[in-house]
N, C-alpha and C positions, 0 to 999 in steps of 0.2 A: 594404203596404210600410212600413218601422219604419225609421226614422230614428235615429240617436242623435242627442245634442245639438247637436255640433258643425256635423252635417248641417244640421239645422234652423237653427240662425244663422246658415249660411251661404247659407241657402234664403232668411231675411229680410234679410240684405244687399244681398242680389243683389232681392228684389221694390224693395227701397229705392231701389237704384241703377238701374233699370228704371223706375221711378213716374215720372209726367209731373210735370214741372215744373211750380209757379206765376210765373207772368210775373212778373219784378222782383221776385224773391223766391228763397231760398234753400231753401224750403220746398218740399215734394211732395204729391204725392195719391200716399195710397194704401188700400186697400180694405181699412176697419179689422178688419172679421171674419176674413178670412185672413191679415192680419199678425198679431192677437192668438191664433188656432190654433196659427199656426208657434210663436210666444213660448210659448205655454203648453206646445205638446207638448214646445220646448226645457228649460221649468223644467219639466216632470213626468221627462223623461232623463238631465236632469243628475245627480239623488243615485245613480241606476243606473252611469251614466257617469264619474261622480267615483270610487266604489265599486271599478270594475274599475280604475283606473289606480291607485289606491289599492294594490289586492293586488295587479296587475302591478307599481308600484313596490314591495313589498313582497316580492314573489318574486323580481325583481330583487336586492335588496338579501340576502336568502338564497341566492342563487348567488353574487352575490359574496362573499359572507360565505365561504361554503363552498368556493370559488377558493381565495379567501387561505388558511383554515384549511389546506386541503389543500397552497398551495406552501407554507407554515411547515412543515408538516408533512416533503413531501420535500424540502424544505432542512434539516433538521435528521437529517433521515437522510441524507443526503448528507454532513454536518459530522461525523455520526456513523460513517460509511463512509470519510471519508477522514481522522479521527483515527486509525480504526482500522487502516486502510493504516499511515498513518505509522506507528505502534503495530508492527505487524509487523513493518513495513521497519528499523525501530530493534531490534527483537527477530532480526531474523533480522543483520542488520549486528553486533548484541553478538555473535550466536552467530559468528559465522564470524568475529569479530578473537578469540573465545574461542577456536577452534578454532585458528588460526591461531598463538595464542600458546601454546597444549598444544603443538602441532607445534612450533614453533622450540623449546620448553625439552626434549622429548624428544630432536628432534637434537642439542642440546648436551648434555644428560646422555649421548643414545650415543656422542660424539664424546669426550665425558671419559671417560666407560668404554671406548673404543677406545683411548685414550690409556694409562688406567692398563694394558690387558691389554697394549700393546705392551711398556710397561716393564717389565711381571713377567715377557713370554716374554725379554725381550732380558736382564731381569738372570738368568732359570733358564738362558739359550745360554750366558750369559758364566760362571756356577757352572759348567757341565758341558764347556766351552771349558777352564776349569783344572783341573779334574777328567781331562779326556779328555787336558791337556798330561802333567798329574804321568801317567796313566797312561803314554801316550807316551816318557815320559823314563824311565821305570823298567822298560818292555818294551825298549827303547834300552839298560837298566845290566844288564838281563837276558842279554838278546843276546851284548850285550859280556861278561858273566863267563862266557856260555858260550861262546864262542868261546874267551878265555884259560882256561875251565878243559878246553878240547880240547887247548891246548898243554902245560897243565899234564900233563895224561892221559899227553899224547906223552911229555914228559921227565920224568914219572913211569917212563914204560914204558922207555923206555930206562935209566935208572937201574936198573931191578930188572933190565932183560936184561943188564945188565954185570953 
């Protein structure tokens, strides 16, 4: 059975704190050949031991490394996704107040050219209003010279019958 270091000093702690006391004394017994075993196989463990926490911290610190790169990473495309939003949302807002202001200038230009075609039909009604009076008043002078020239006819006719 294979021990790492930690094992092993923990294995001579504990024969330490196990060892029978010396009366009026601070001091212990303890059985030098297998406290210098445990010590040695802990310093022969240790560079092994050191070694893995060593590349465990170091592969640690490469996943975090790699963490971070990566949130920078979809943080910056995320900044770059919602510039580009905005970007749209401003692109699509110019387009539709652009559209918006084509339409309002087209209705006013139809509204002025509805304006002008009123006027030209209401000034050609009103030409063809005195056009169709003179006509009027002259089928009117017509009428009436035929009617007096029926009387004229009559007291023509009477004249030559006397």
């Amino acid at each position: 059975m294979t021990m790492n270091s930690i094992e092993k000093l923990t294995t001579a702690i504990t024969v330490v704190e196990e060892a029978r006391g010396v009366p009026l004394s601070a001091s212990c017994v303890v059985h030098r050949g297998e406290m210098l075993e445990i010590l040695e196989g802990a310093r022969e463990s240790l560079p092994a031991d050191l070694f893995k926490a060593e590349t465990l911290l170091a592969e640690k610190e490469r996943i975090i490394e790699e963490g971070r790169a990566s949130a920078e990473a979809m943080i910056a495309t995320a900044r770059e996704d919602v510039a580009r939003m905005i970007e749209q949302t401003s692109i699509v807002q110019a387009a539709r107040d652009e559209a918006q202001r084509i339409l309002d200038e087209a209705r006013d230009i139809a509204e002025d050219e509805r304006h002008e075609v009123e006027a030209y039909i209401d000034g050609r009604l009103a030409t063809l209003e005195v056009i169709l009076n003179k006509t009027m008043d002259a089928v009117a002078r017509g009428r009436e010279r035929l009617e007096g020239a029926d009387d004229k006819d009559v007291l023509s006719q009477l004249n030559s019958e006397r």
